[in-house]
VMD Tcl script that draws the C-alpha trace (Angstrom):
set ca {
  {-15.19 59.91 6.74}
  {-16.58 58.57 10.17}
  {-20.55 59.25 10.32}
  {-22.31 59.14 13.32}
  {-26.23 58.42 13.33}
  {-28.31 61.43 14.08}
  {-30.74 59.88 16.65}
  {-29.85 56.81 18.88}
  {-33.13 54.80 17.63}
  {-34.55 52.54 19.17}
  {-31.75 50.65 20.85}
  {-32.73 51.35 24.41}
  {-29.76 52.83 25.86}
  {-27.53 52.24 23.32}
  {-25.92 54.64 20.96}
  {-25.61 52.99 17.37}
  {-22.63 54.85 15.97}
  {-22.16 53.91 12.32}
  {-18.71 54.38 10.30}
  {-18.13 53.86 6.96}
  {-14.71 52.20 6.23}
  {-12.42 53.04 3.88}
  {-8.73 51.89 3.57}
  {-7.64 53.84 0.47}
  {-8.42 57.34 1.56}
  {-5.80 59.69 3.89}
  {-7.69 58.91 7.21}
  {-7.23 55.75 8.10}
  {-5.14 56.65 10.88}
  {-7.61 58.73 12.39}
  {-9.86 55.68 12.83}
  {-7.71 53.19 13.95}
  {-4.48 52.27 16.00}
  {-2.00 50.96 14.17}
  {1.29 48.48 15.05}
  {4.30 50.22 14.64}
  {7.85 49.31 15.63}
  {8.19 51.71 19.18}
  {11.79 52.75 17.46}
  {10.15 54.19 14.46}
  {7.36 56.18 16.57}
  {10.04 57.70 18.62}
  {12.16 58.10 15.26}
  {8.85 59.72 13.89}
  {8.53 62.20 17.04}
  {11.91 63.80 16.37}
  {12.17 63.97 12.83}
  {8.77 64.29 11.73}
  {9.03 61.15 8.85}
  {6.25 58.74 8.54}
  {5.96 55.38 9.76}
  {4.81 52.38 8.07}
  {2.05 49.99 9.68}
  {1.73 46.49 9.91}
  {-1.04 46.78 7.58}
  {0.86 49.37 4.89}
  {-0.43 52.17 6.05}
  {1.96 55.34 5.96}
  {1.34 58.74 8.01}
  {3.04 60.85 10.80}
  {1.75 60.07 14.03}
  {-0.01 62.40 16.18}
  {-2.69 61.61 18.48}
  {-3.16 59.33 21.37}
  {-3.88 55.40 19.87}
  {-5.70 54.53 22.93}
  {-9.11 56.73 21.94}
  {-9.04 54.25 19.02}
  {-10.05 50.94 18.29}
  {-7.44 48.44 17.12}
  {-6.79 48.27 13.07}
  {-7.91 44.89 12.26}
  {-5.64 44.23 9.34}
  {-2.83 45.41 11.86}
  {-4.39 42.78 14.51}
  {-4.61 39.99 12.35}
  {-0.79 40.35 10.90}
  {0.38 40.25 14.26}
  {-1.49 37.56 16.08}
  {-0.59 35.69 13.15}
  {3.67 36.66 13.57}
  {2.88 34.89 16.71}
}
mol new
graphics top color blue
foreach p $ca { graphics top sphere $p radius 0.5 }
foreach p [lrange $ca 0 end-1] q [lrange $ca 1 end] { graphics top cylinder $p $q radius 0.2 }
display resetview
């Protein structure tokens, strides 16, 4: 569950935005972007299945990965198929 700070602090003007990270739960994929074969996205758009990520990860995709920041256990498999 992401949980923002109440109050900014005293980091100037800075929000501090803390998230707790967990990679067992359901949500994952509403925290990060994931690397997915394009195919299997536009295979997922038609028929609805779920798509596997780099990392394991397995959900239907639905929202726009841009707003998010990268996974970084998708990141690292990749840079290192490279």
């Amino acid at each position: 569950m992401t949980t923002p700070l109440d109050s900014p602090g005293s980091l100037g003007d800075t929000l501090l935005d803390e998230r707790t990270l967990e990679t067992n739960d359901d949500g994952d994929h509403e925290k990060f972007a994931h690397y997915v074969q394009k195919e299997k996205i536009v295979e997922s758009a038609v028929t609805g299945k779920p798509v596997i990520a780099l990392c394991g990860k397995v959900w239907v995709p639905g929202r726009d990965p841009g707003k998010f920041p990268i996974c970084p256990d998708c990141k690292k498999i990749f840079d290192s198929l490279k």
